[in-house]
N, C-alpha and C positions, 0 to 999 in steps of 0.2 A: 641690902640683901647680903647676905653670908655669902662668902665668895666660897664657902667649903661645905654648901649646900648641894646635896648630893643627891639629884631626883628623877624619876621616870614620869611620865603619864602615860595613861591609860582612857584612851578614845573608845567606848562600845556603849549603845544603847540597850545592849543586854545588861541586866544587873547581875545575872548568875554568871555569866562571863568575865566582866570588866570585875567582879568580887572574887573571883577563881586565879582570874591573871595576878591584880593586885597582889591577892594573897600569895603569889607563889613571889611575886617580886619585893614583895616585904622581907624574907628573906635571906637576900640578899645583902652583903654587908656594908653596913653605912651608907644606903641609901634609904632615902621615903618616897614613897609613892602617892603620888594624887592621881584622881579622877573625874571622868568627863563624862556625861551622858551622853553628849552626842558632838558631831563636831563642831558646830559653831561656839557651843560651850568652849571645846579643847582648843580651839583656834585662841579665842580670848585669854586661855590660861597661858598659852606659849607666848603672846606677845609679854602678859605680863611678868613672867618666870622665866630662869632660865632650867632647862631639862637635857639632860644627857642623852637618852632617849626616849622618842615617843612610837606608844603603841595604838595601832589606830584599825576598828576591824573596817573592813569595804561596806558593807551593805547595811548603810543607817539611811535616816530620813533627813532633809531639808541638807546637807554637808555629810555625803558619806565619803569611804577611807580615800577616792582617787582626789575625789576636791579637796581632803584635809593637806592629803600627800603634796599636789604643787602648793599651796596656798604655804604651807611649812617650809617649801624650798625657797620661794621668794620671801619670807621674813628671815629663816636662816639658812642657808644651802646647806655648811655644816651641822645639823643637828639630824643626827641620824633618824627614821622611820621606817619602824616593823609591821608590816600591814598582816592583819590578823583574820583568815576568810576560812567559811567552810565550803567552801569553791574549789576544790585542787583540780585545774584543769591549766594546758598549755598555754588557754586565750588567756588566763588570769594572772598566769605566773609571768607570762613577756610583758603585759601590758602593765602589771606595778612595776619591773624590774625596771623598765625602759620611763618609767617616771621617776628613776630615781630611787625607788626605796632601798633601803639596806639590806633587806629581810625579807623574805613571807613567809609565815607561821600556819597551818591550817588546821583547821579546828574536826575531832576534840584534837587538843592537843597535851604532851607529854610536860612532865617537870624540867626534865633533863633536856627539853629541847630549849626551852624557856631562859632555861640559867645557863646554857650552852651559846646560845646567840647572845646574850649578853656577855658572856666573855669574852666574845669575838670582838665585839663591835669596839666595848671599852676598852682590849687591849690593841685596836688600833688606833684609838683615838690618844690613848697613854704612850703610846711610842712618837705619835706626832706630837703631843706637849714637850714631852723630855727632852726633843729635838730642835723644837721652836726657834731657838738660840742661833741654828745653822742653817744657815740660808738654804744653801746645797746638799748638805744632808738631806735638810725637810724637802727639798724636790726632790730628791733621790728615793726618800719611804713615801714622798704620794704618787711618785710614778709605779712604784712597788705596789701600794695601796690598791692601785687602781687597777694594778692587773690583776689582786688577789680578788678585786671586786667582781670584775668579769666573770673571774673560774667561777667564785658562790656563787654569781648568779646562773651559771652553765648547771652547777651542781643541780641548784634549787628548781630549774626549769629540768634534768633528769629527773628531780624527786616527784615532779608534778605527773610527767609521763608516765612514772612508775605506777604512781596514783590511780593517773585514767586507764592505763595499762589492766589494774586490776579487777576496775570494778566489768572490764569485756572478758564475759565467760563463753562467749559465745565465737568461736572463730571468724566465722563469715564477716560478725561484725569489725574483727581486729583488722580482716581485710578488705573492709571500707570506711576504716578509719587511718591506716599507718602512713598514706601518703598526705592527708592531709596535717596529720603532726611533725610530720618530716618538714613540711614546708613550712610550719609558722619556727619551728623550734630554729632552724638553718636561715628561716627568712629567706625561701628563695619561691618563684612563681611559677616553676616549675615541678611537678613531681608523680612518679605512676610508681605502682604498685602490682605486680602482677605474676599470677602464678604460673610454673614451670607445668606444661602439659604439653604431651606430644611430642618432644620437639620445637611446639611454638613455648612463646609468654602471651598466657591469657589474660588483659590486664580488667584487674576489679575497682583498682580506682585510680582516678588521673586529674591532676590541677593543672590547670591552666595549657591542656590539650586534650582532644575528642580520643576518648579511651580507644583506641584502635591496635587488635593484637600485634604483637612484636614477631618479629622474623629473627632468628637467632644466626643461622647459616649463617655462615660469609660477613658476618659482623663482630663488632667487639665484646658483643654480650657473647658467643660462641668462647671464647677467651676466658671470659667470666667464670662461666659454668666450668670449663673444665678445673680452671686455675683456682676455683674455688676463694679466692680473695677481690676485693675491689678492683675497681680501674675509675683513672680518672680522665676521657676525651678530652683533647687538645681541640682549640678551634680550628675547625677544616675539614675533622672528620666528621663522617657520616653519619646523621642522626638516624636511629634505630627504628623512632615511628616515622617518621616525614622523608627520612632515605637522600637529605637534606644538607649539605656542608652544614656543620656548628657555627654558632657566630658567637657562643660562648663554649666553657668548659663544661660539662659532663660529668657529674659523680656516680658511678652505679655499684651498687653493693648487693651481695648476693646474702638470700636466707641460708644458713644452712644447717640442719638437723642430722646429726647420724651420721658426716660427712657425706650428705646429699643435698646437692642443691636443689629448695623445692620452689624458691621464688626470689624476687631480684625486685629493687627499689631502686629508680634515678632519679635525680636531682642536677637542676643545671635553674638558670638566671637569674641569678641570685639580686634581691630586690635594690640592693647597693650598686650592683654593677660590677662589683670585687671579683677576684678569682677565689677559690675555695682554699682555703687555708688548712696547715696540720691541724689546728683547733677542731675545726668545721669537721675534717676527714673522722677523726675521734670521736666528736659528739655524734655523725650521723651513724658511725660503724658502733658506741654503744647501744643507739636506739635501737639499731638491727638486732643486735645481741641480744638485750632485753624483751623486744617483741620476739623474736625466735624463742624463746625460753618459754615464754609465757601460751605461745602455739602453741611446744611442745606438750607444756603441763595443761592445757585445755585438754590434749587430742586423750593425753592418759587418764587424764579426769573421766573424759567419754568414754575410753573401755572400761575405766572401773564400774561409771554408771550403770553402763550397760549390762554388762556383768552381773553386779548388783539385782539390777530390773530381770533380768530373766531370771534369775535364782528366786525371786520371790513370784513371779508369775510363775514356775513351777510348782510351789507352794499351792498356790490358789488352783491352780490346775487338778494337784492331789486332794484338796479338800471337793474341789466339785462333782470327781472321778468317784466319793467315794458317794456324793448323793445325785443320784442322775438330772431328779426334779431342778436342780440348779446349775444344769451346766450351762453355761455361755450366758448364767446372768448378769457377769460382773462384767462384760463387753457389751449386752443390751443396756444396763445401767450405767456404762460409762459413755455409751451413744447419749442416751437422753439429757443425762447431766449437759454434755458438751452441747448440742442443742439449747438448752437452757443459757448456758452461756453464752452463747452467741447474741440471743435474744437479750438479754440481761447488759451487752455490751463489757462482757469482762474481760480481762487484762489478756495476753499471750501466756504470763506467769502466771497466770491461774487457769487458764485453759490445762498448761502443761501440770499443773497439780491435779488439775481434776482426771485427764489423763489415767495419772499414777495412783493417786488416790483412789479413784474411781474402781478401777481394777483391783486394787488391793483390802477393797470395804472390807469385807468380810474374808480377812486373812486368820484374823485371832479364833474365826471357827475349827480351825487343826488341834484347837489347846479345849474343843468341847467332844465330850464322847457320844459316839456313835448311838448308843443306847437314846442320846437324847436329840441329836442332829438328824437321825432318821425315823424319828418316832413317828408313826400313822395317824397318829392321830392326835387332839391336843395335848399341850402340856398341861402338867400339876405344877402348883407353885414353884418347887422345889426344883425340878427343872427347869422353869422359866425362868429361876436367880441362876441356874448354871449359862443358859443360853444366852444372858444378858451379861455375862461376864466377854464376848469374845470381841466387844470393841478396847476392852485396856487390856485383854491379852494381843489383839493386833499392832498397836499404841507402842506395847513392850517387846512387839517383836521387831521396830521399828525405831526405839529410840536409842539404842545405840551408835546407830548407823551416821547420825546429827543431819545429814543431807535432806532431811525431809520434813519442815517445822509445820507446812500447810497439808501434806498429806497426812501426817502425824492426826491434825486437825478432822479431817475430815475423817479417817478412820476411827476416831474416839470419841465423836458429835454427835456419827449419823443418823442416831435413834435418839436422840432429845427433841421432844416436841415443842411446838411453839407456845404453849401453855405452861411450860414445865415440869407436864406433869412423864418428862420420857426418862433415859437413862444414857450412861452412868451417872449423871451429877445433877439430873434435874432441872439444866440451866433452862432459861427462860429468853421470846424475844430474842435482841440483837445480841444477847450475850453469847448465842448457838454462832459459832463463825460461819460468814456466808457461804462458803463453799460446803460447808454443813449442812447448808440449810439446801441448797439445792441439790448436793445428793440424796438427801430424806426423802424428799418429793419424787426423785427419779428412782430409789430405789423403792418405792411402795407402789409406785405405777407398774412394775414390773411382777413384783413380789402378787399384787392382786390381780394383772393378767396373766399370772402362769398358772398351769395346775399343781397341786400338792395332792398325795394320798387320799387326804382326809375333805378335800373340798376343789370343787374347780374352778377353771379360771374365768374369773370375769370376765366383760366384755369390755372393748376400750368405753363404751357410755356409761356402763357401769361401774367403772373404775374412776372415771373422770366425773362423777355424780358423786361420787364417795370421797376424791380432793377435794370437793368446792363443796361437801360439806364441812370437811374437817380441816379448812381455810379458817386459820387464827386458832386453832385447837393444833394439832397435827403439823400444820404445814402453814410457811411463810404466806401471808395475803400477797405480799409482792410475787412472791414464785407463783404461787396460784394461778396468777393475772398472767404472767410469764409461759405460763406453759400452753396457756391458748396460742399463744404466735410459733409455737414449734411445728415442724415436720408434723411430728406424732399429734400434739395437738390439734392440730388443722386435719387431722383424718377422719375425725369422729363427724358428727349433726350435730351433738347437742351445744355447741357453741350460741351464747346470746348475750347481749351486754349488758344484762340483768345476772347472770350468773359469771359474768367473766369481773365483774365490777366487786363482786363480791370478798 
């Protein structure tokens, strides 16, 4: 073999992956790249080659990345591994770092992160060849090595939090999630979380002790709050939940927004047995940092939402104001819709779409004129193409905003039938998105039991005689069947399993 063989592999049983990687690692100068379907393959290329480094994603079949990863350690401990996951979470990020790998990469991922880690890696392996020669030296850059290896991994296990960080839009969730990332990230078996009210710490989540509020008085956390910076208990002092001598140290860190303290994180027994280190004190005062930030911009998010949502329920307010026959339809239709859902078994994130959506169906009626929205009696054609315009005028009063891809949806569907033959686009079947399809049904349930000018309102058997005819025409056969197990369905008689089967 060429001793000035210059080469990477590349572990994934994706092809569009392991092609996307490769390709970026090509390149790179004066190296070649092979590749492995999967790890058993990759395993038999390392024994027989040698490779600078290997890329190996986690989640293959028969040899995935955690098996490749020791199994590479015991043929070479030096030959670096980058494990490649679209997993960014704290359990994944400690649990490769702590087998050793060099790296972890998470998918999609960037160019620049690609040809950035490979300049790390090679230029530590390049300063320990050059050095090779000196005994002392070369212990002096692997002891260097090895601290720098720590920090990346610290870095990489922040990038991971950052990660899980982002996809909790949701607060409540951030505060029943930060103590348990506290503790894997610190590795320690202790850890609570709990927000500043009253006076007391109400705590929301606790590892490895029975969540019980915190008394702040007369203790070190009263120090906290005011002093607004961490503290770190000595052993002897008085545990805060258990009121207890310490028999370890104590980290407690406070949230603080606005310079107010709104919540306070401790950590103590660390799974080592070690005392907490400046390391440790830094890693756990950024996670605080970062999750404070990330509250913050949740809490403003919610008033922008909010904001938003009422600015356009005024909207729908002024179009209803201006026709009496529909006031409070688009709160009876978003009642039924949500019914439906329930039965249906659908998400919380599409509950909360149907929600918003629901309420908003018929927004783009502000952009049709009065001449034609209050007319007595039916439309002429011509009016009908105007009054069918006001689901992609709602669409458009809506896509700016980008916050709303499934309300978007259901505003601009509602009137497509299950035939094709509805509007604007005439789609057909599953092509109508589901949340479409079940406002259709709850908005014509409504639509035929109210009264209008020109005709009155059904009766609910009447109405519900008229979906389970226009089941597979009109309206979804699954909704159909669906809407017999509702509130509203279940009020009527004419329920039979001959019409509900329909």
């Amino acid at each position: 073999m060429n001793g000035n063989d210059k080469r990477f592999l590349v572990i994934d049983d994706d092809p569009v992956t392991r092609g996307l990687l490769a390709e970026i690692l090509s390149h790179i100068d004066g190296y070649q790249t092979d590749v492995a379907p999967n790890g058993v393959v990759g395993l038999e290329q390392v024994r027989r080659r040698k490779y600078d480094i290997v890329f190996t994603d986690l989640t293959m079949p028969e040899l995935n990345g955690m098996g490749v990863l020791k199994e590479v350690q015991k043929l070479n401990p030096q030959l670096p591994v980058v494990v490649v996951t679209g997993m960014s979470t704290i359990d994944v990020a400690i649990k490769v770092m702590k087998e050793g790998a060099n790296d972890f990469i998470t998918k999609p991922f960037k160019v620049q992160t690609i040809t950035s880690t490979v300049e790390r890696i090679l230029g530590e392996r390049h300063l320990l060849d050059r050095l090779g020669l000196d005994g002392n030296s070369r212990e002096s850059v692997e002891r260097l090595n090895a601290e720098l290896f720590k920090k990346l991994q610290k870095i990489n296990l922040l990038q991971a939090v950052h990660v899980e960080l982002d996809a909790l839009l949701d607060n409540e969730k951030i505060y029943q999630s930060v103590a348990a990332m506290a503790s894997k990230l610190l590795m320690v078996q202790e850890a609570v979380f709990a927000l500043v009210e009253d006076g007391r710490l109400r705590v929301k989540q606790a590892i490895g002790l029975s969540p019980t509020n915190l008394r702040i008085k007369n203790t070190f956390l009263e120090k906290i709050l005011k002093d607004k910076t961490y503290y770190l208990a000595k052993v002897g002092e008085n545990h805060p939940m258990t009121e207890k001598p310490l028999t370890y140290p104590l980290l407690a860190i406070p949230f603080v927004i606005k310079d107010v303290v709104f919540a306070l994180l401790h950590l103590g027994n660390k799974a080592d047995g070690s005392d907490f280190t400046d390391d440790d004190i830094s890693l756990a005062l950024t996670l605080v940092n970062k999750t404070a930030l990330r509250i913050e911009n949740n809490a403003l998010y919610d008033v922008v939402y909010s904001n938003l949502v009422n600015s356009l329920k005024a909207l729908v307010i002024s179009i209803e104001a201006r026709d009496p026959y529909t006031r409070f339809h688009s709160e009876r239709v978003t009642q039924y819709a949500l019914e439906l859902a329930e039965v249906l078994g659908l998400s919380e994130e599409e509950k909360d779409a149907i929600k918003f959506g629901g309420y908003l169906h018929d927004i783009g009626k502000i952009g049709v004129r009065d001449g034609v929205l209050l007319k007595a009696g039916p439309l002429n054609e011509e009016e009908k193409a105007d009054i069918r315009q006001h689901p992609l005028i709602g669409d458009n009063i809506l896509k700016p905003l980008l916050f709303f891809p499934k309300e978007r949806e259901i505003i601009r569907y509602h009137h497509e039938w299950f035939n094709g033959k509805g509007y604007p686009e005439g789609l057909a079947g599953e092509e109508i998105p589901l949340l479409a399809r079940v406002l259709a049904l709850a908005d014509a349930y409504d639509a035929m039991t109210s009264s209008r000018p020109y005709r009155r309102a059904m009766t609910h058997e009447q109405a519900l005689a008229e979906i389970v005819r226009c089941s597979g025409i009109q309206f979804d056969p699954q909704i159909v069947r669906a809407f017999w197990e509702t509130p509203t369905g279940k009020r009527v008689g004419l329920y039979s399993g001959s019409i509900a089967g329909r």
